[in-house]
C-alpha positions as CSV (number, residue, x, y, z in Angstrom):
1,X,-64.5,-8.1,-34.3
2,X,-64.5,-5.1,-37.0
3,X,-60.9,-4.5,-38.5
4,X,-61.0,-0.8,-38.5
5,X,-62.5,1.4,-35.9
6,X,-63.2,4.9,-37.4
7,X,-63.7,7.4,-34.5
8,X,-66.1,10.3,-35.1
9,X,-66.8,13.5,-32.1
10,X,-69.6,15.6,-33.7
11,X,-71.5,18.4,-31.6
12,X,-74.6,20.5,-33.3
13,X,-73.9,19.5,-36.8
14,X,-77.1,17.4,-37.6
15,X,-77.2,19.1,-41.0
16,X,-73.4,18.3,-42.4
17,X,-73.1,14.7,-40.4
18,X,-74.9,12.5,-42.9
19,X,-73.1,14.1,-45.6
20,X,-70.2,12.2,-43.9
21,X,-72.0,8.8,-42.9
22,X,-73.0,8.7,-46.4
23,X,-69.2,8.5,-47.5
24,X,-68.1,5.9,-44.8
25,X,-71.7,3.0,-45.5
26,X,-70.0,3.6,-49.3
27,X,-66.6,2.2,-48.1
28,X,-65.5,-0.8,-50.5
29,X,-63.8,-1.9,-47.5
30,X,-66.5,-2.6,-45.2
31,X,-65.2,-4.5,-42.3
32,X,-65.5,-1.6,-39.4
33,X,-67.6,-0.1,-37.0
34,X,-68.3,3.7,-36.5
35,X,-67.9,4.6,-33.2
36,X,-70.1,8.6,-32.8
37,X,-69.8,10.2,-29.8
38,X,-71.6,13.2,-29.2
39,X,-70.3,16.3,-27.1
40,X,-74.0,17.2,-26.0
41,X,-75.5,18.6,-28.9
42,X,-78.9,20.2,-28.8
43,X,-79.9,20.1,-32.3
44,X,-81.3,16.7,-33.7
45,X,-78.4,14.9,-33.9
46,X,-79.5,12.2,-31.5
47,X,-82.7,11.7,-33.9
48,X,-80.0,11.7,-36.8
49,X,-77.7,9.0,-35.4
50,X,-80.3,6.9,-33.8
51,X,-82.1,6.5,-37.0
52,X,-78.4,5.6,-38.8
53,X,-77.5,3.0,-36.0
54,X,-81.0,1.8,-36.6
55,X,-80.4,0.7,-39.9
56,X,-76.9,-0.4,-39.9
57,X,-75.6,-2.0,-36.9
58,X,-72.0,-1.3,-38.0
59,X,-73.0,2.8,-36.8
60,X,-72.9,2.8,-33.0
61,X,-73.9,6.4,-31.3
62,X,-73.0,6.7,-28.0
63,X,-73.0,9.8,-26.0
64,X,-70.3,11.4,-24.3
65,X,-69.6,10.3,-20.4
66,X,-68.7,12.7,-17.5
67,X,-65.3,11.3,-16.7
68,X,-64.3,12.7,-20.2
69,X,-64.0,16.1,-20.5
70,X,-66.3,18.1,-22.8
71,X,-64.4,18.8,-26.2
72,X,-62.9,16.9,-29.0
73,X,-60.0,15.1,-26.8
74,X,-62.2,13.6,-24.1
75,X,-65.0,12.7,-26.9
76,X,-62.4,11.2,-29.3
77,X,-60.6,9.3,-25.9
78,X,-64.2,7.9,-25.0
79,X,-64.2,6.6,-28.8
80,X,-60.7,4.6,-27.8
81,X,-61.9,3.3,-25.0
82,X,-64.7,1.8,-27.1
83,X,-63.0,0.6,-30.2
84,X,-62.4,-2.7,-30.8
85,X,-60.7,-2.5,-34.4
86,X,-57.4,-3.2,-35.1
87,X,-56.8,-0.5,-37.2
88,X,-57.7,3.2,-35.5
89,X,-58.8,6.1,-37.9
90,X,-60.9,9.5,-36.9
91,X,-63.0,11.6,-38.8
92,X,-64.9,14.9,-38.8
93,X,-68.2,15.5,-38.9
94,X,-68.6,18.0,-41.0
95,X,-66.3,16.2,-44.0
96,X,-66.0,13.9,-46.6
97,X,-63.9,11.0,-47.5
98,X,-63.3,9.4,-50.7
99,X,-64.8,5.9,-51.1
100,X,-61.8,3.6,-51.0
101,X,-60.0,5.4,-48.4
102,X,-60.1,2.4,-45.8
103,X,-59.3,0.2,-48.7
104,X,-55.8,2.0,-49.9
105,X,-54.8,2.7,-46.2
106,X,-54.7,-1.0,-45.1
107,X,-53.5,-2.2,-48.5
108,X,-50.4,-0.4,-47.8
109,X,-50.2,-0.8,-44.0
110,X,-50.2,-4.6,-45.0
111,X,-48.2,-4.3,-48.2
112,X,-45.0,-2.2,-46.2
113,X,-46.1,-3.7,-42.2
114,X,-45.8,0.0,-40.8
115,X,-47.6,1.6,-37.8
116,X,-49.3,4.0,-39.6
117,X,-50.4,5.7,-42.8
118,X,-50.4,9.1,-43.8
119,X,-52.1,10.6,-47.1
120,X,-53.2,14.2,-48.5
121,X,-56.3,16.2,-48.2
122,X,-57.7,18.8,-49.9
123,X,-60.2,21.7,-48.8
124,X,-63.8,22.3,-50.6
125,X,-66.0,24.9,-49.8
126,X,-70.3,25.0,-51.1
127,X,-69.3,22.6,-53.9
128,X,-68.8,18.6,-53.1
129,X,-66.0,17.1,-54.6
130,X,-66.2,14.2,-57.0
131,X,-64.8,11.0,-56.6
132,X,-61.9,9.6,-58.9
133,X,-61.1,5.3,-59.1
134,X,-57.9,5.1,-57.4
135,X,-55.1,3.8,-59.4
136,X,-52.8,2.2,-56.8
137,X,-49.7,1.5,-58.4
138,X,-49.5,5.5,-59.0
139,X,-49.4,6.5,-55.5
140,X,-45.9,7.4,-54.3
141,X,-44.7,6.2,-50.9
142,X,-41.7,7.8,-48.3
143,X,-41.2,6.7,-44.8
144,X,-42.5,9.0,-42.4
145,X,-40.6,8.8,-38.9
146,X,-38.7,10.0,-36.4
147,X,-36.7,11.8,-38.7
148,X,-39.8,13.3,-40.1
149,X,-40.4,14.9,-36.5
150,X,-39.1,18.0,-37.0
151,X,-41.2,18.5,-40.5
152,X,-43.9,17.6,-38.5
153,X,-43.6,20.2,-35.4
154,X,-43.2,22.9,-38.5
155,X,-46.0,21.9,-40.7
156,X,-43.1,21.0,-43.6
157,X,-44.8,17.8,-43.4
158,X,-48.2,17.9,-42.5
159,X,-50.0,14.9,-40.4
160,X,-53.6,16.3,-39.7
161,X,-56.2,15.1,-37.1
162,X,-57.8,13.3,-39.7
163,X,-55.3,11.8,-42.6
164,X,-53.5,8.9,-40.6
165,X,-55.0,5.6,-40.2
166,X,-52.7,4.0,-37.1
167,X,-52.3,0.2,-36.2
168,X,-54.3,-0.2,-32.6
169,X,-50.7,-0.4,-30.6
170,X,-50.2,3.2,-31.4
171,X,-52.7,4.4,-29.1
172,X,-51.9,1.5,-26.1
173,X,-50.9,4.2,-23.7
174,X,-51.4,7.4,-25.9
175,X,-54.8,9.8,-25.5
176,X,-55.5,13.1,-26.2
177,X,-54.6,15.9,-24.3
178,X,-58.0,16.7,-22.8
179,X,-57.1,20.0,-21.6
180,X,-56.4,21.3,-25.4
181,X,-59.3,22.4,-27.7
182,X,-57.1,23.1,-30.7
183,X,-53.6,21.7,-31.8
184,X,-54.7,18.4,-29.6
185,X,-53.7,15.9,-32.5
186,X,-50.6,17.8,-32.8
187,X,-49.4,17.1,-29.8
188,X,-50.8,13.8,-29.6
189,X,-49.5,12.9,-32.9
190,X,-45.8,14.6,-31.6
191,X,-46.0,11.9,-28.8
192,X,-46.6,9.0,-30.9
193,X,-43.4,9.6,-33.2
194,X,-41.4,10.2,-30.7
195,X,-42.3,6.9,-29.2
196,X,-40.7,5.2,-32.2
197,X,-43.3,4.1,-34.2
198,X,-43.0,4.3,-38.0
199,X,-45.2,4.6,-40.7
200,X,-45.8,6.1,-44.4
201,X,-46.7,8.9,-46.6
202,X,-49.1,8.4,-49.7
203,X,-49.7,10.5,-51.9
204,X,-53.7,9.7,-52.6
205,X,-56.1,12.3,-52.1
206,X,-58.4,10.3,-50.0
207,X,-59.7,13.2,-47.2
208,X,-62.0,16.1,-48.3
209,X,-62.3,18.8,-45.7
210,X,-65.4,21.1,-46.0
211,X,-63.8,24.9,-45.1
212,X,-66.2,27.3,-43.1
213,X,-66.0,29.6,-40.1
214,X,-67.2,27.5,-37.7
215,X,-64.6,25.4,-37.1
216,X,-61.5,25.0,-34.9
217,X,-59.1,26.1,-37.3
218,X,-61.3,29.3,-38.3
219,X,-61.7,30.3,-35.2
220,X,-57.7,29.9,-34.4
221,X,-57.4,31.7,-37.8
222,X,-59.6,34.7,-36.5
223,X,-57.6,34.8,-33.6
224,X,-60.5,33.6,-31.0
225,X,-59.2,33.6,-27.0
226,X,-59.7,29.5,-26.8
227,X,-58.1,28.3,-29.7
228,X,-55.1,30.8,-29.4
229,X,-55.1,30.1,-25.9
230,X,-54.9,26.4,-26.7
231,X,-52.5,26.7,-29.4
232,X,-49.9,28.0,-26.6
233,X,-50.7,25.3,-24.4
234,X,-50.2,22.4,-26.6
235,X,-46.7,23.9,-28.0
236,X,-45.5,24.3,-24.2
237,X,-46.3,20.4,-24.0
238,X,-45.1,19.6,-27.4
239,X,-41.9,21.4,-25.5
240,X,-41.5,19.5,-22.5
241,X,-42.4,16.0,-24.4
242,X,-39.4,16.4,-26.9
243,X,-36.7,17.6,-23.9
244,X,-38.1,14.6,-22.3
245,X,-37.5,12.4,-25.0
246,X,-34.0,14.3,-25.9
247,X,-35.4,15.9,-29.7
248,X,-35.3,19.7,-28.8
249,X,-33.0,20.5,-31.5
250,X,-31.5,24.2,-32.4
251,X,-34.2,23.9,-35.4
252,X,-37.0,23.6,-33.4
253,X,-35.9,26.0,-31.0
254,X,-36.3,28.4,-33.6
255,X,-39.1,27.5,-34.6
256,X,-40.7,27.5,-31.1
257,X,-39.1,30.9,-30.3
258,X,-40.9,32.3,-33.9
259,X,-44.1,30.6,-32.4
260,X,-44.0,32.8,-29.0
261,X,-43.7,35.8,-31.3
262,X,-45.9,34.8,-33.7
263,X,-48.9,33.9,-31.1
264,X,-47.7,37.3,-28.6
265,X,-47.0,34.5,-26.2
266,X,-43.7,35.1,-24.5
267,X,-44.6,31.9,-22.1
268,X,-43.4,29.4,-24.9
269,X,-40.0,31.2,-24.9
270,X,-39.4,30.9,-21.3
271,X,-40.5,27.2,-21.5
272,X,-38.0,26.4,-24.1
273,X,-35.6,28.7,-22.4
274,X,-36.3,26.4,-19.2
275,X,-34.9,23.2,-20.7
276,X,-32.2,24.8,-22.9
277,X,-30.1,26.9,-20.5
278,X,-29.8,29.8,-23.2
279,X,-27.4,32.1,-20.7
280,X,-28.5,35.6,-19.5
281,X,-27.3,37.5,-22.8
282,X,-29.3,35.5,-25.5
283,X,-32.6,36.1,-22.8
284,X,-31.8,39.8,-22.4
285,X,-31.6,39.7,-26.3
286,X,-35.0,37.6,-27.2
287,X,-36.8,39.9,-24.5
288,X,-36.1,43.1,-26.2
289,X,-37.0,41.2,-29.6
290,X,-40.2,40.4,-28.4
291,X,-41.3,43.5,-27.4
292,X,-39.7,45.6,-30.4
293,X,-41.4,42.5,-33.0
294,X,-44.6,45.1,-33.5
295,X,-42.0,47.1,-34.8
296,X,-39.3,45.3,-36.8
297,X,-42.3,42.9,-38.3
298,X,-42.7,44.8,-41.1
299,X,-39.0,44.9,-41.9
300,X,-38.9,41.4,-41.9
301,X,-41.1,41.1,-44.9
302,X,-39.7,43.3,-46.6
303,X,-36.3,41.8,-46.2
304,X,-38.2,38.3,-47.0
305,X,-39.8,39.8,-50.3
306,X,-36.0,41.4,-51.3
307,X,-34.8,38.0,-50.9
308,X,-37.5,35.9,-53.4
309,X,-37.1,39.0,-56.3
């Protein structure tokens, strides 16, 4: 049985996957499998994979089934179904990942016995990054848990799709949100701390992720229908999950109220407004801020740069 499953969804990107391959067969741990699952891409990537699998058995391509739904949720919850590690990791396909990042991960799940473990990345755009021999006893380590959660909703302290390896237990009865196309790990992520489980921050460098417009997050960026559209869905869950779990504190009500503005989305307002009873004066009062926030926008920069000088 391989000790760490790394999870991989790729569609159409036969000419930046190997890239990525390349970086996971030059692991210096290399107890794992590689579990691909494709969301039906017409390029070559089936030739690609096939002839990867071929030569190391340890690279298993698979393609997606019809009881998932098309995307990167139901591809990466096929990929759980499959895995059989006992550590649980996901990558992109279109990225790159320093050599010893399986190593450092499970040296320190092991060395502290937390759920999971959370390190850095950094963006690269035409040129590859280079690869630096990891010094371990000069990585810093902080707890990241439930009282991380609010840091986490915000984006004060980061967790992204691909930057966490978890234990297997963390994903017992957790999958993706397969109606979500963008912001799916946040939420799913969301869930898992508010189940409890613990786990750590590093501060290694280990994850490389190759900017370009053809990505989720360029397309949320550029304001595309889908991704927006997503965005709004997955905070209205993120929502209902934390009243459900009692964590829908006055900070992230804030913060979910800025997000409705922020996205034009007065939907996330009313949803937080259904679980926090807000009283008819404070919704007459964010309804006429919504509307007027074209307006008084502006203002609030200015105010914001008058406050940093």
């Amino acid at each position: 049985m391989p000790l760490i499953s790394i999870i991989i969804a790729t569609f159409n990107r036969s000419h930046l996957i190997e890239n990525m391959l390349a970086c996971i067969k030059k692991q210096s741990q290399n107890d794992w499998e590689c579990i691909i699952v494709d969301d039906g891409s017409t390029d070559r990537t089936p030739e690609i994979l096939h002839k990867w699998q071929n030569k190391d058995s340890r690279f298993k391509y698979y393609k997606r089934k019809h009881n998932f739904k098309k995307g990167l949720s139901g591809s990466r919850n096929m990929g759980l179904d499959l895995a059989k590690g006992d550590y649980i990791i996901f990558f992109d396909d279109d990225d790159l990942v320093h050599p010893e990042n399986l190593e450092t991960c499970l040296c320190f799940l092991k060395r502290t016995g937390k759920d999971f473990c959370n390190y850095q990345k950094t963006p690269f755009y035409q040129r590859e990054p280079s690869f630096q021999k990891i010094d371990k006893s000069e990585i810093t380590v902080t707890d990241y848990t439930i009282k991380d959660l609010t840091g986490f909703i915000t984006g004060a302290k980061p967790m992204a799709s691909c930057t966490v390896m978890f234990k297997r237990k963390c994903f017992e009865d957790v999958r993706f949100n397969e109606e979500l196309h963008y912001a799916e790990e946040w939420e799913c992520y969301g869930r898992i701390l508010l189940k409890g489980y613990q786990g750590i921050s590093i501060s290694e460098m280990l994850y490389f992720n190759r900017k370009h417009t053809a990505s989720n997050t360029g397309n949320f960026n550029k304001g595309k229908e889908r991704e927006v559209d997503s965005m709004i869905d997955a905070s209205k869950v993120m929502i209902k999950n934390l009243y459900d779990y009692q964590a829908l504190g006055v900070d992230l009500e804030k913060f979910f109220i800025r997000k409705g503005f922020q996205l034009k989305d007065y939907g996330i307002v009313n949803e937080l407004f259904k679980y926090t009873n807000p009283g008819v004066l404070k919704k007459v009062k964010f309804k006429l801020g919504f509307y007027f926030y074209p307006v008084i926008k502006p203002l609030f920069r200015i105010k914001s740069r008058i406050a940093a000088s």
